[in-house]
CHARMM internal coordinates of N, CA and C (Angstrom, degrees):
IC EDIT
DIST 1 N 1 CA 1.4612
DIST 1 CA 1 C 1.5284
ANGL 1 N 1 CA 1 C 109.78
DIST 1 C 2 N 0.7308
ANGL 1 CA 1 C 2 N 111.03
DIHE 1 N 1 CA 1 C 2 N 122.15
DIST 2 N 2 CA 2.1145
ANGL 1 C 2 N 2 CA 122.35
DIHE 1 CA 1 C 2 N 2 CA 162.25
DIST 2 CA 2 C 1.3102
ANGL 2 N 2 CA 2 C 110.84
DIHE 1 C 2 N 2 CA 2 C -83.80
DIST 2 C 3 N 1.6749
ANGL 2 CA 2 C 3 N 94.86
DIHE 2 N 2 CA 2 C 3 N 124.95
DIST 3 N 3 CA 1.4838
ANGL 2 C 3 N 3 CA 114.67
DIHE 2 CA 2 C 3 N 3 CA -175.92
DIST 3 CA 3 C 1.3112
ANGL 3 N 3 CA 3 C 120.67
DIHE 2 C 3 N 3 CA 3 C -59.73
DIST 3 C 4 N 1.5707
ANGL 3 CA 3 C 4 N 125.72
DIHE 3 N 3 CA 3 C 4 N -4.73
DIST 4 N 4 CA 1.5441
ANGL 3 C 4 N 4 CA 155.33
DIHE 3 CA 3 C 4 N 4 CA 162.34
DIST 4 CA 4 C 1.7657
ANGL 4 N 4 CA 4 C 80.68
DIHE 3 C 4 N 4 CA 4 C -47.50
DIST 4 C 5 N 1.2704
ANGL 4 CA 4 C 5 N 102.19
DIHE 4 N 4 CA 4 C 5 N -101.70
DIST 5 N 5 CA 1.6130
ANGL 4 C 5 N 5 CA 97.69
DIHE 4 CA 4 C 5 N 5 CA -171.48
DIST 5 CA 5 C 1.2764
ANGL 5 N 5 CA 5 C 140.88
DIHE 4 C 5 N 5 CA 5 C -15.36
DIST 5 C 6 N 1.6113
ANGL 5 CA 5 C 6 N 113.73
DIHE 5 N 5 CA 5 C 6 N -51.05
DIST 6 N 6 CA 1.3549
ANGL 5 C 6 N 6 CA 150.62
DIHE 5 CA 5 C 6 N 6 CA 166.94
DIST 6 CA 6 C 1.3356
ANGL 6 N 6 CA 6 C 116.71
DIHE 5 C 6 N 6 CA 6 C -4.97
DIST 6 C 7 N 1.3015
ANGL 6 CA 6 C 7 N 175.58
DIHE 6 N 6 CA 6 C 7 N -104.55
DIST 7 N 7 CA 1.3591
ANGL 6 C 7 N 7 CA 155.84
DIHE 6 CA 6 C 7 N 7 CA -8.40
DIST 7 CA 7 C 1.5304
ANGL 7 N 7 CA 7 C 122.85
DIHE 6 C 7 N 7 CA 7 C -61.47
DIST 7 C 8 N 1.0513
ANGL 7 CA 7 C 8 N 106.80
DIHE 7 N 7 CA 7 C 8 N 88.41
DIST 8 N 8 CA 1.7893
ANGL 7 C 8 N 8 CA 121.71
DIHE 7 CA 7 C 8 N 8 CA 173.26
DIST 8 CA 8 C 1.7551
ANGL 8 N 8 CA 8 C 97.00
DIHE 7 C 8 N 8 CA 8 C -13.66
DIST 8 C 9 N 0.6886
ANGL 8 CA 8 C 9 N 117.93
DIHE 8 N 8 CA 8 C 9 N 132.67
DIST 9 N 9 CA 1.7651
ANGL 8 C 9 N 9 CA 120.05
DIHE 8 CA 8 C 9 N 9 CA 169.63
DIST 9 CA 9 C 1.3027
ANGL 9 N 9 CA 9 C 107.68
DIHE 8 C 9 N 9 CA 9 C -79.13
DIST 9 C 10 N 1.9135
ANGL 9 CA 9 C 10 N 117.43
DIHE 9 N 9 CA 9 C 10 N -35.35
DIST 10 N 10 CA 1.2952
ANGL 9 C 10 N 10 CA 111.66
DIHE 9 CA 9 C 10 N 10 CA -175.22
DIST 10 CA 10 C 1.5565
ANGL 10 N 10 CA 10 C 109.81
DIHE 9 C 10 N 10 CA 10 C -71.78
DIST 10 C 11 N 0.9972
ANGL 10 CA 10 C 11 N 109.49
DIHE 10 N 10 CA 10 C 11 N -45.40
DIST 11 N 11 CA 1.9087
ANGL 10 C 11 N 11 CA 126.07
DIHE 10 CA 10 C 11 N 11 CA 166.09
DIST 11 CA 11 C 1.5834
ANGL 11 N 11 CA 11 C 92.57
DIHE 10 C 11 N 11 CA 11 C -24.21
DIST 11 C 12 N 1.5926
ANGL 11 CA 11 C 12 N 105.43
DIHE 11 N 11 CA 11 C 12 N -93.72
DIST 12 N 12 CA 1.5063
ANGL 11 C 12 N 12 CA 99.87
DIHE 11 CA 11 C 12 N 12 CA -179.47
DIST 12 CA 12 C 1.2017
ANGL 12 N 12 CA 12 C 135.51
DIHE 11 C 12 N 12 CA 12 C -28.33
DIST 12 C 13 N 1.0633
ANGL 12 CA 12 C 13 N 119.37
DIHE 12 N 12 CA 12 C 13 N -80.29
DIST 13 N 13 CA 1.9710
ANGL 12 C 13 N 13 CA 134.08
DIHE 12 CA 12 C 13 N 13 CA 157.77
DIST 13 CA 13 C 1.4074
ANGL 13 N 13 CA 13 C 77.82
DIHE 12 C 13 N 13 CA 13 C -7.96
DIST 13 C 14 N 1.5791
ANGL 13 CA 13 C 14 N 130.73
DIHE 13 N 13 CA 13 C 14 N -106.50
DIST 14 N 14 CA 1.3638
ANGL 13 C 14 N 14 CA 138.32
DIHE 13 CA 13 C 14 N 14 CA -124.23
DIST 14 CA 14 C 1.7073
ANGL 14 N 14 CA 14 C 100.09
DIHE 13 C 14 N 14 CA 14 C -61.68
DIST 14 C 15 N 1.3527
ANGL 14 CA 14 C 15 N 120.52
DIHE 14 N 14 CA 14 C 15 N -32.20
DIST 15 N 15 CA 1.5290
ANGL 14 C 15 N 15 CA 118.50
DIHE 14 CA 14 C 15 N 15 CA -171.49
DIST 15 CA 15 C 1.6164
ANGL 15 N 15 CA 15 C 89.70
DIHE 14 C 15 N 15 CA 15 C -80.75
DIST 15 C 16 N 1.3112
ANGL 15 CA 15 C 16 N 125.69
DIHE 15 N 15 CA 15 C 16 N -58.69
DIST 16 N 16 CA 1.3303
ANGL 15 C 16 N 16 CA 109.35
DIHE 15 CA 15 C 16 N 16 CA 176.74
DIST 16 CA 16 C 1.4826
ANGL 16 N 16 CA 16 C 135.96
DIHE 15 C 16 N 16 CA 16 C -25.55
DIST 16 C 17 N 1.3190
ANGL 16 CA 16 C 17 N 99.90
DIHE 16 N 16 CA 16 C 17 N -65.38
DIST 17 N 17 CA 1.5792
ANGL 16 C 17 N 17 CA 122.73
DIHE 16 CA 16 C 17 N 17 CA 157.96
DIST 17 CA 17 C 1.6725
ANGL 17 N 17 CA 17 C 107.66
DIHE 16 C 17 N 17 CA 17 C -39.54
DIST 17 C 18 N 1.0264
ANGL 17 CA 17 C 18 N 136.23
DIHE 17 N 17 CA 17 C 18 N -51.89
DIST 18 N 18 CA 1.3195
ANGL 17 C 18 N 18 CA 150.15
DIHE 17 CA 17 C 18 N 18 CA -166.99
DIST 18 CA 18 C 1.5839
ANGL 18 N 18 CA 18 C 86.81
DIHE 17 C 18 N 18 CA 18 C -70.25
DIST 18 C 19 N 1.0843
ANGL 18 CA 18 C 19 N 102.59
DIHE 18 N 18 CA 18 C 19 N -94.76
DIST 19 N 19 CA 2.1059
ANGL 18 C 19 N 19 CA 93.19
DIHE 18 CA 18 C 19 N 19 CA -173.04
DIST 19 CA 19 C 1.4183
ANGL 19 N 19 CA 19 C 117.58
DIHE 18 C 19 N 19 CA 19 C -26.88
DIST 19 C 20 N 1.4171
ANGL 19 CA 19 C 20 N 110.64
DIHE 19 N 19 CA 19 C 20 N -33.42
DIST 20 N 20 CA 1.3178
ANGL 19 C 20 N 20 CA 112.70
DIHE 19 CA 19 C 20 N 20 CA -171.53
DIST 20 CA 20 C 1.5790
ANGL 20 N 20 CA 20 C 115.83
DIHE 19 C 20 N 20 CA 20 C -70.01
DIST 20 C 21 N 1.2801
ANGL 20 CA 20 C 21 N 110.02
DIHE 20 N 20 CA 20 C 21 N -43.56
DIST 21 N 21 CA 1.6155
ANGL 20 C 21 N 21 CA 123.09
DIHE 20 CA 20 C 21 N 21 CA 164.35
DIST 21 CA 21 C 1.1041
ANGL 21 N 21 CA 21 C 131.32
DIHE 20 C 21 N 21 CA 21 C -45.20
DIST 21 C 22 N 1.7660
ANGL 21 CA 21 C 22 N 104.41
DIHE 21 N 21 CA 21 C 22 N -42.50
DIST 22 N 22 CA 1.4313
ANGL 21 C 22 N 22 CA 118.22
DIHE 21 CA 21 C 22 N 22 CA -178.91
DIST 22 CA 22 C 1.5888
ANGL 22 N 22 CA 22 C 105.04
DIHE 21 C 22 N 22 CA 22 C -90.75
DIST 22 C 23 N 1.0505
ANGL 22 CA 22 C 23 N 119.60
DIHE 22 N 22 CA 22 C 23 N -2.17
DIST 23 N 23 CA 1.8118
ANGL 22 C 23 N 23 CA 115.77
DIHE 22 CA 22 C 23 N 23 CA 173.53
DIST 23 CA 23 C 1.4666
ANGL 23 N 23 CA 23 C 90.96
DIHE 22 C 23 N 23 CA 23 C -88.96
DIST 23 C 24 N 1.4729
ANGL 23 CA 23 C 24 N 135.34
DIHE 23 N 23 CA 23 C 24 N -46.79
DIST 24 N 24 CA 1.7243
ANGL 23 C 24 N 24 CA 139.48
DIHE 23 CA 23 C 24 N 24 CA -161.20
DIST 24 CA 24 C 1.5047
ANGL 24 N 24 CA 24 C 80.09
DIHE 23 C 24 N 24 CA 24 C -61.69
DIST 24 C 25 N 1.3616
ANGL 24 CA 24 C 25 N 129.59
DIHE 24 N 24 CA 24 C 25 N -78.36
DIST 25 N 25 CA 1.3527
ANGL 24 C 25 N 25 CA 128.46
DIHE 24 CA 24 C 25 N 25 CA -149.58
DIST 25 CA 25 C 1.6158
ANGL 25 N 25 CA 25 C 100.75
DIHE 24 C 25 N 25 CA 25 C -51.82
DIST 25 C 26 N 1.2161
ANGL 25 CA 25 C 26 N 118.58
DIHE 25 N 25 CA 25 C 26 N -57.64
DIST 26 N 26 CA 1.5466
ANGL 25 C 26 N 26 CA 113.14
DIHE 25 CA 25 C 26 N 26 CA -176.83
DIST 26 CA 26 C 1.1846
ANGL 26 N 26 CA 26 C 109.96
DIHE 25 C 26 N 26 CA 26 C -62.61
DIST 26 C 27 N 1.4679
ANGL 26 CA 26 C 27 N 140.15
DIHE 26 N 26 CA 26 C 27 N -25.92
DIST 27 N 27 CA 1.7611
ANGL 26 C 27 N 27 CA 115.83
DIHE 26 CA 26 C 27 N 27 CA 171.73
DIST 27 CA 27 C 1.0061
ANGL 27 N 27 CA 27 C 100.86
DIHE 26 C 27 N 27 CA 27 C -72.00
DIST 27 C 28 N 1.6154
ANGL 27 CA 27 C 28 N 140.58
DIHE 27 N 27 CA 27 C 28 N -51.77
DIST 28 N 28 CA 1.6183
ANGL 27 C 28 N 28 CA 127.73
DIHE 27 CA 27 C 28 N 28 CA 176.24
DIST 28 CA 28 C 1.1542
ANGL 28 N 28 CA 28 C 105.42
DIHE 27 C 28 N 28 CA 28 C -67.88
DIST 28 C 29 N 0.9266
ANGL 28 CA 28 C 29 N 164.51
DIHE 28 N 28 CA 28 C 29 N 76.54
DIST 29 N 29 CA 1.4569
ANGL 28 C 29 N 29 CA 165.14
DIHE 28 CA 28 C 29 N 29 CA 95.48
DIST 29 CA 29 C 1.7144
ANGL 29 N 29 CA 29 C 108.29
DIHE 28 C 29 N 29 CA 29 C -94.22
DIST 29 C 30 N 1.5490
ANGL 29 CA 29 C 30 N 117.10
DIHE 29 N 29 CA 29 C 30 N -55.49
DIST 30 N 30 CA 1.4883
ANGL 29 C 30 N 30 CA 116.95
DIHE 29 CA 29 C 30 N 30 CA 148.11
DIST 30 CA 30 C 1.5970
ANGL 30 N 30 CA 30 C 126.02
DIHE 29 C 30 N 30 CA 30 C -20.82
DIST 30 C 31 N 1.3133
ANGL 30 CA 30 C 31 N 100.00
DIHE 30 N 30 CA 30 C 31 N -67.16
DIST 31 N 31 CA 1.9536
ANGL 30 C 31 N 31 CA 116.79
DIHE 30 CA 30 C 31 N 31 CA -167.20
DIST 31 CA 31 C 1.7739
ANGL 31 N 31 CA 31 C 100.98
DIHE 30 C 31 N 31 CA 31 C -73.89
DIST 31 C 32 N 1.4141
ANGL 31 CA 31 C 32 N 92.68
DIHE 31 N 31 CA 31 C 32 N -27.23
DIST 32 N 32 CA 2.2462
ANGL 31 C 32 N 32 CA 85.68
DIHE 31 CA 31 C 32 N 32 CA 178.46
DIST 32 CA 32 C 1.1325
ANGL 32 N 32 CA 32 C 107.73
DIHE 31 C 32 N 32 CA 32 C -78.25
DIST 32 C 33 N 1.5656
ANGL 32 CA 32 C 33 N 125.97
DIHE 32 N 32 CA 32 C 33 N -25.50
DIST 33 N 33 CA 1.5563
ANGL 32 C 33 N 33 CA 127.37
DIHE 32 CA 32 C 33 N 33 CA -171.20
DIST 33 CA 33 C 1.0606
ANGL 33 N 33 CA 33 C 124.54
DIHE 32 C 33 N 33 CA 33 C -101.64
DIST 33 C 34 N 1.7112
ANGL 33 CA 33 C 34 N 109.78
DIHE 33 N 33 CA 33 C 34 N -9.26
DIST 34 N 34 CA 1.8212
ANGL 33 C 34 N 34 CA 135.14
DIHE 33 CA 33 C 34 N 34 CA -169.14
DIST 34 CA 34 C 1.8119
ANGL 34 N 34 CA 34 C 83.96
DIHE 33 C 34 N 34 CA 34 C -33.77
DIST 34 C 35 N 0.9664
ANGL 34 CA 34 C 35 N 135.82
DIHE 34 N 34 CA 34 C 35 N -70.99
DIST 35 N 35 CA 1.8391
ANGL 34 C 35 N 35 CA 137.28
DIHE 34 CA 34 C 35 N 35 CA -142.48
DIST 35 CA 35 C 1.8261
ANGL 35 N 35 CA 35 C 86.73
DIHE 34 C 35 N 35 CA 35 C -61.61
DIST 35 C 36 N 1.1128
ANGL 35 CA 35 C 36 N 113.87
DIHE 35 N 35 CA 35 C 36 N -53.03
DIST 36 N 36 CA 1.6086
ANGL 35 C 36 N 36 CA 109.96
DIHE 35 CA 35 C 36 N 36 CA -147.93
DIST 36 CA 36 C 1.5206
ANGL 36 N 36 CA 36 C 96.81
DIHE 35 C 36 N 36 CA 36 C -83.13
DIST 36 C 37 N 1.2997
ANGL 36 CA 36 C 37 N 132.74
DIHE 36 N 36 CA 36 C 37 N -8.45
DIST 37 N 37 CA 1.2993
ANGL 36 C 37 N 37 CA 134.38
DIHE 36 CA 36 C 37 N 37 CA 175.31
DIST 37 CA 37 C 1.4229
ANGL 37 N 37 CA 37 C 102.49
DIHE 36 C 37 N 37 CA 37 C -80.17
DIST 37 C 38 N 1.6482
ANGL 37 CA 37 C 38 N 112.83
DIHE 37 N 37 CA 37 C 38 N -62.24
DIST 38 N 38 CA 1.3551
ANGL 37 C 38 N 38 CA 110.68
DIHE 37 CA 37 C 38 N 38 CA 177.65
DIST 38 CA 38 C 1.2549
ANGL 38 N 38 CA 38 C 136.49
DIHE 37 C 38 N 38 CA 38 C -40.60
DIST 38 C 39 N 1.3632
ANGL 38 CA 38 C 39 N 107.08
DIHE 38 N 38 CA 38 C 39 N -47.43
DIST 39 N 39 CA 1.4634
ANGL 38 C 39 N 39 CA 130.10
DIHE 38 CA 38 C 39 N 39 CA 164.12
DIST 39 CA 39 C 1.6510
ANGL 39 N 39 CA 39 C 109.34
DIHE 38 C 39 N 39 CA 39 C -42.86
DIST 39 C 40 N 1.2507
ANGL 39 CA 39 C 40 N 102.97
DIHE 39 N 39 CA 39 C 40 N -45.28
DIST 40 N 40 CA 1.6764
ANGL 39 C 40 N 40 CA 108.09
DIHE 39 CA 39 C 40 N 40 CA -166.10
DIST 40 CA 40 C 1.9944
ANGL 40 N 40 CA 40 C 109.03
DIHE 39 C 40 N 40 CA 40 C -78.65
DIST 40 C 41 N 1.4890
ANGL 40 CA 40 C 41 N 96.27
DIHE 40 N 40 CA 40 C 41 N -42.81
DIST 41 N 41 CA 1.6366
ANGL 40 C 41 N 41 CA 100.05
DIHE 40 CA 40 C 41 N 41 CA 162.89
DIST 41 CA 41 C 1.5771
ANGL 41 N 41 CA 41 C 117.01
DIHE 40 C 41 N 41 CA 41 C -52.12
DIST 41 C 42 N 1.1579
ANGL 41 CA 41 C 42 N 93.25
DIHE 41 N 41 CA 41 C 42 N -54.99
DIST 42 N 42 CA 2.1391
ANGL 41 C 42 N 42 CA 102.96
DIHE 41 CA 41 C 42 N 42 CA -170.83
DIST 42 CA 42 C 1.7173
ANGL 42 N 42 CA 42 C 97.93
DIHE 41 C 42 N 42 CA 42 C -49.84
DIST 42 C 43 N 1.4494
ANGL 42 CA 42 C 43 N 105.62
DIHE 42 N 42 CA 42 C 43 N -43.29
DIST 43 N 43 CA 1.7303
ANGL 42 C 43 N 43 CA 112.58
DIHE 42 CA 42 C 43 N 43 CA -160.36
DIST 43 CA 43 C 1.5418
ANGL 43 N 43 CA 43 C 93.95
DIHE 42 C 43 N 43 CA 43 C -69.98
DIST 43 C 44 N 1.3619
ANGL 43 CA 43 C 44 N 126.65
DIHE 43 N 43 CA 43 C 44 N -29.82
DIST 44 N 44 CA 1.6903
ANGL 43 C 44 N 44 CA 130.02
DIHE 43 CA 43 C 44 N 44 CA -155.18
DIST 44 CA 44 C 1.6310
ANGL 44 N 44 CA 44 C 100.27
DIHE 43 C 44 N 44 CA 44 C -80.31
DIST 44 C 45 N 1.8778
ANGL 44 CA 44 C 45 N 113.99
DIHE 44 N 44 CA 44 C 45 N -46.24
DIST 45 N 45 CA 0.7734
ANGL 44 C 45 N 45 CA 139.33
DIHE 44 CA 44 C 45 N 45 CA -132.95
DIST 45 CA 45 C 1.6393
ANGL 45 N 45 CA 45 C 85.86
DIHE 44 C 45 N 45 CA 45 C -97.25
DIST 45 C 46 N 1.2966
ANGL 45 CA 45 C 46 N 120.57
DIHE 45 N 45 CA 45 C 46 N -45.99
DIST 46 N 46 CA 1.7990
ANGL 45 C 46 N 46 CA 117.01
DIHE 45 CA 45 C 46 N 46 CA -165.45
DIST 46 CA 46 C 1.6033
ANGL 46 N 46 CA 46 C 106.45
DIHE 45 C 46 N 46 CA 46 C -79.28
DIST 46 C 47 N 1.5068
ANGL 46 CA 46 C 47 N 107.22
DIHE 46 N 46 CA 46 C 47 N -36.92
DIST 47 N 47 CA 1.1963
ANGL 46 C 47 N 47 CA 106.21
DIHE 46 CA 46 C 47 N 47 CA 170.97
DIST 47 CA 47 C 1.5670
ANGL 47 N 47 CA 47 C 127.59
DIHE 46 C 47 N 47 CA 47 C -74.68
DIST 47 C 48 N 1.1019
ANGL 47 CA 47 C 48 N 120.98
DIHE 47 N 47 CA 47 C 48 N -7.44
DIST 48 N 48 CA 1.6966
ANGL 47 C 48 N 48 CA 131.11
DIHE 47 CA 47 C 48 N 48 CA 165.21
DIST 48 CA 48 C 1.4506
ANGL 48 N 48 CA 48 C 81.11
DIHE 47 C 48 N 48 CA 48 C -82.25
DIST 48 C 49 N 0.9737
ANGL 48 CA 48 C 49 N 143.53
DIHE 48 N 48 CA 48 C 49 N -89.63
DIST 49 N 49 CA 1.5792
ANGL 48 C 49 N 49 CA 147.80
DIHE 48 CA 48 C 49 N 49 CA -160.44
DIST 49 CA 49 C 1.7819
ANGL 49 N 49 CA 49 C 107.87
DIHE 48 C 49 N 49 CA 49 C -29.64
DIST 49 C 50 N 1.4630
ANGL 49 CA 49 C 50 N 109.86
DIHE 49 N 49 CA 49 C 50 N -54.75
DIST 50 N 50 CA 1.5523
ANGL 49 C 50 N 50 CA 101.62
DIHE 49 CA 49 C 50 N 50 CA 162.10
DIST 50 CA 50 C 1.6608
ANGL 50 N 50 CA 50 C 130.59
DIHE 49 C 50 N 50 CA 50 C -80.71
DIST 50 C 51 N 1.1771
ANGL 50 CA 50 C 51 N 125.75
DIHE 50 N 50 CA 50 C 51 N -9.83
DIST 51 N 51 CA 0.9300
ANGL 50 C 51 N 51 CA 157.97
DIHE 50 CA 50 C 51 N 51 CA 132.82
DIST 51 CA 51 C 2.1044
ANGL 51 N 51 CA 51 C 107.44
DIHE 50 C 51 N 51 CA 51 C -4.64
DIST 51 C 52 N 1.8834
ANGL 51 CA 51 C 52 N 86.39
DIHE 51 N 51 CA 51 C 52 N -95.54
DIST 52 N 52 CA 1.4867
ANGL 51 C 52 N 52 CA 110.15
DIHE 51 CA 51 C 52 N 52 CA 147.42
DIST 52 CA 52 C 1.3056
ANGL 52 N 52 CA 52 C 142.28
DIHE 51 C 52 N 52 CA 52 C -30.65
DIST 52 C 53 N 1.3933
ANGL 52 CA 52 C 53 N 107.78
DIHE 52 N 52 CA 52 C 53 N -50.63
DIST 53 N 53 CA 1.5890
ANGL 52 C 53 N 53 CA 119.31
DIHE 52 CA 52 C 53 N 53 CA 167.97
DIST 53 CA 53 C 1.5905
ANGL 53 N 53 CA 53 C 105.96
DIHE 52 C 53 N 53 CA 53 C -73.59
DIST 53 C 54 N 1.2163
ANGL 53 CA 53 C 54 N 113.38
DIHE 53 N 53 CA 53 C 54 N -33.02
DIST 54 N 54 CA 1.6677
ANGL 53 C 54 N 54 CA 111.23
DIHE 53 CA 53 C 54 N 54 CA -164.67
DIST 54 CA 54 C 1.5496
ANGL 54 N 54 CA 54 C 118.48
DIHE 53 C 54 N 54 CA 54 C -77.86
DIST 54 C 55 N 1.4182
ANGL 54 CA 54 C 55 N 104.01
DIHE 54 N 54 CA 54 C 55 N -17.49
DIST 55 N 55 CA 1.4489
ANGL 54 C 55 N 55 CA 133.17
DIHE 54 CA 54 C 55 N 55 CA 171.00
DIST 55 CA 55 C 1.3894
ANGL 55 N 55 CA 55 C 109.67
DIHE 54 C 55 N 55 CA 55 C -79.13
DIST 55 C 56 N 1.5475
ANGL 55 CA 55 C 56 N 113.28
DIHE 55 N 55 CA 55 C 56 N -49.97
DIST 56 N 56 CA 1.7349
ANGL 55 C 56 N 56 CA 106.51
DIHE 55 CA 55 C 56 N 56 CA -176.60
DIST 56 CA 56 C 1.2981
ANGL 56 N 56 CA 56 C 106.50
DIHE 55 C 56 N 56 CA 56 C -71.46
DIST 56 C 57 N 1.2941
ANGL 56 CA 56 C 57 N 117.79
DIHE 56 N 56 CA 56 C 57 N -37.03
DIST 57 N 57 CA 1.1655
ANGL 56 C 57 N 57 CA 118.82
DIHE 56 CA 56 C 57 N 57 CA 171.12
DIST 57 CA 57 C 1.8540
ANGL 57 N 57 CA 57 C 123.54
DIHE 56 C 57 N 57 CA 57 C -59.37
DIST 57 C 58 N 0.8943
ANGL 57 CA 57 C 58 N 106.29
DIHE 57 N 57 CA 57 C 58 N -30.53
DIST 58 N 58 CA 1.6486
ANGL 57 C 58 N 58 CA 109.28
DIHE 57 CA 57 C 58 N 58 CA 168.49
DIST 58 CA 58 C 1.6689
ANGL 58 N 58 CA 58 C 112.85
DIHE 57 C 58 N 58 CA 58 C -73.98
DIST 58 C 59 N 1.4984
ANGL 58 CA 58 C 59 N 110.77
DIHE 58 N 58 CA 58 C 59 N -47.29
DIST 59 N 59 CA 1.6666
ANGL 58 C 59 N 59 CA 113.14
DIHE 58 CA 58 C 59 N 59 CA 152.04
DIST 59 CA 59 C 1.2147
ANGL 59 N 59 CA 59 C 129.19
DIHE 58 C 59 N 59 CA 59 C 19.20
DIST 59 C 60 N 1.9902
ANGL 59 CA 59 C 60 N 73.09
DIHE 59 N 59 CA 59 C 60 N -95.67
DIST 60 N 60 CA 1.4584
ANGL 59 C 60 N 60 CA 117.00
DIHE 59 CA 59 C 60 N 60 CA -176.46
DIST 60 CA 60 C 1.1872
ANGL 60 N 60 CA 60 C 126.61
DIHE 59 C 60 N 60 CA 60 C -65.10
DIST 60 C 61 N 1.3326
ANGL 60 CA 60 C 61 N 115.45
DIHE 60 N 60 CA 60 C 61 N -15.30
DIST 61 N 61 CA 1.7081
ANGL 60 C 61 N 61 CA 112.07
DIHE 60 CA 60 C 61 N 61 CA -160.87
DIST 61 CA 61 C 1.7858
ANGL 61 N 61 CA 61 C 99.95
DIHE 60 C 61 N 61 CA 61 C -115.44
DIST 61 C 62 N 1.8011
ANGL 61 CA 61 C 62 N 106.30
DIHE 61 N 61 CA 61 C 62 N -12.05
DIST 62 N 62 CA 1.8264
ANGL 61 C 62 N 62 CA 125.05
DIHE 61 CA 61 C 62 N 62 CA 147.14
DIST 62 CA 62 C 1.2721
ANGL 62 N 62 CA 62 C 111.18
DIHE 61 C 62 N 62 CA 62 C -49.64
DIST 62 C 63 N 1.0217
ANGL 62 CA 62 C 63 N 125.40
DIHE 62 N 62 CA 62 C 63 N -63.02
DIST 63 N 63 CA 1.4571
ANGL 62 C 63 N 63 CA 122.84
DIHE 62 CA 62 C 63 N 63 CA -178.84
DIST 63 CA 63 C 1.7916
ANGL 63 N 63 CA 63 C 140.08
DIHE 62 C 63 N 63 CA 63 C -23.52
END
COOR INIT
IC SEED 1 N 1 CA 1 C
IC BUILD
């Protein structure tokens, strides 16, 4: 076998470790911003919703 093939274990470990860090940082970055995200979904989400209604409502009143 040629050590070309091989996968260093330390290689692994350290990239492992590495994903692992960068998932910790992104849930705390998630959980500090949870309010201002939510806020931003609800705002995305009501206005597609009137959006929707404001359209059926134009529809309907085509008819």
């Amino acid at each position: 076998m040629s050590t070309s093939s091989k996968t260093n274990p330390n290689i692994k470990l350290l990239t492992d470790n590495l994903v692992l860090i960068m998932f910790i940082i992104a849930a705390m970055l998630f959980f500090q911003n949870y309010h201002e995200i939510e806020n931003e979904i609800s705002s995305v989400l009501l206005n597609s919703l009137h959006d929707i209604n404001h359209s059926i409502a134009e529809t309907r009143t085509g008819r």
